[in-house]
C-alpha positions as CSV (number, residue, x, y, z in Angstrom):
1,X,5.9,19.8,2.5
2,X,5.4,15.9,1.8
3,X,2.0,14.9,-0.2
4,X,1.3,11.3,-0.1
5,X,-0.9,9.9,-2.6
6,X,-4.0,7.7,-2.5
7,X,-2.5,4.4,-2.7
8,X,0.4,5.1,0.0
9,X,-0.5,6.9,3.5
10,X,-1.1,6.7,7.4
11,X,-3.5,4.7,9.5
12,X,-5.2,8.5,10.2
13,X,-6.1,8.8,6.6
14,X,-7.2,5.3,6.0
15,X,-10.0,5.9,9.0
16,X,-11.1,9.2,7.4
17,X,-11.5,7.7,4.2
18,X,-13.4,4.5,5.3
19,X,-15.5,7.0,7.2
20,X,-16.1,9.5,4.5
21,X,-16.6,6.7,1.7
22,X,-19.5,5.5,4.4
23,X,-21.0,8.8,4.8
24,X,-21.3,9.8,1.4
25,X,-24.1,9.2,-1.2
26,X,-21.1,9.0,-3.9
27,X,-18.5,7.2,-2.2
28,X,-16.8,6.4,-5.6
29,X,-16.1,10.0,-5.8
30,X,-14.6,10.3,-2.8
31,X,-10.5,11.1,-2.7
32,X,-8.4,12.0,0.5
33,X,-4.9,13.6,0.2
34,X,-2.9,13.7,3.0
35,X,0.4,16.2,3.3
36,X,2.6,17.3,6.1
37,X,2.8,21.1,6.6
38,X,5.5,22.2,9.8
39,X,4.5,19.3,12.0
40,X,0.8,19.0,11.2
41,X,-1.2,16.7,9.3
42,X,-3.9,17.9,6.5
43,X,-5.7,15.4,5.4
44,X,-8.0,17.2,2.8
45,X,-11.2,14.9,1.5
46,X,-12.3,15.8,-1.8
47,X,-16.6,15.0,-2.3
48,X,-19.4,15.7,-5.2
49,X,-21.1,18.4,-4.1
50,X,-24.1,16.6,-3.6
51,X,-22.4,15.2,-0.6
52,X,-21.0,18.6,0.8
53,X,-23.6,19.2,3.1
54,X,-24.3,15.3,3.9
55,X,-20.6,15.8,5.0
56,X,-20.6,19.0,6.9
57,X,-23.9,17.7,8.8
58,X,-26.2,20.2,11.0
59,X,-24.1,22.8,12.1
60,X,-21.1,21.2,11.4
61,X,-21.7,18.0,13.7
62,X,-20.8,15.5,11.0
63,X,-17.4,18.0,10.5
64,X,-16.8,18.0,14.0
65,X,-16.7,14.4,14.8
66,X,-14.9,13.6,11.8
67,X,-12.2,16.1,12.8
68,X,-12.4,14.3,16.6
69,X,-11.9,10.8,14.8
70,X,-9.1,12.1,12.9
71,X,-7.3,13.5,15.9
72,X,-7.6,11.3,18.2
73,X,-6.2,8.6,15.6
74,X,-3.4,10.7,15.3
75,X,-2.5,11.0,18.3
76,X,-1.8,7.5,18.2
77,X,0.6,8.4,16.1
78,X,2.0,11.3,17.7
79,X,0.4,13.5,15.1
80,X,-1.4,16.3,15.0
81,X,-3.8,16.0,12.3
82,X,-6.2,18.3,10.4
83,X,-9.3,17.6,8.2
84,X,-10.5,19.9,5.7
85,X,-13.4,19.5,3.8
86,X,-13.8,20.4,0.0
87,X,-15.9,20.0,-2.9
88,X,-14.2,18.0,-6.0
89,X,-14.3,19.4,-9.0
């Protein structure tokens, strides 16, 4: 398993971050991970919770086209990349 930190990363994690930052209310408390885990990408985004469900969206739309985003800029790539969600603590 390699974890890269904020500062170092891919192009797929830079986008998710820019979008995420843009999304949320509290874009200062924003911080995405990225690790590799057997040939897949998890990029995890840690939020305030205040900006959970800004996040998540209306039955997961926000989620979902955030998780479209991030795949298809992996695929650029050759990656295949997953976004989780979580609340920072």
């Amino acid at each position: 398993m390699t974890i890269m930190s904020d500062a170092t990363g891919t192009g797929v994690r830079a986008v998710v971050e820019v979008l995420v930052r843009a999304l949320a209310e509290h874009g200062d408390a924003v911080r995405v991970t990225e690790s590799q885990h057997r040939h897949k990408t998890l990029i995890e985004v840690f939020v305030a919770p205040s900006d959970l469900g800004r996040l998540i969206g209306r039955q997961g739309r926000t989620a979902a086209a955030l998780r479209t985003l991030a795949a298809t800029a992996g695929e650029r790539d050759g990656k295949d990349v997953t976004v989780e969600i979580r609340e920072s603590r």
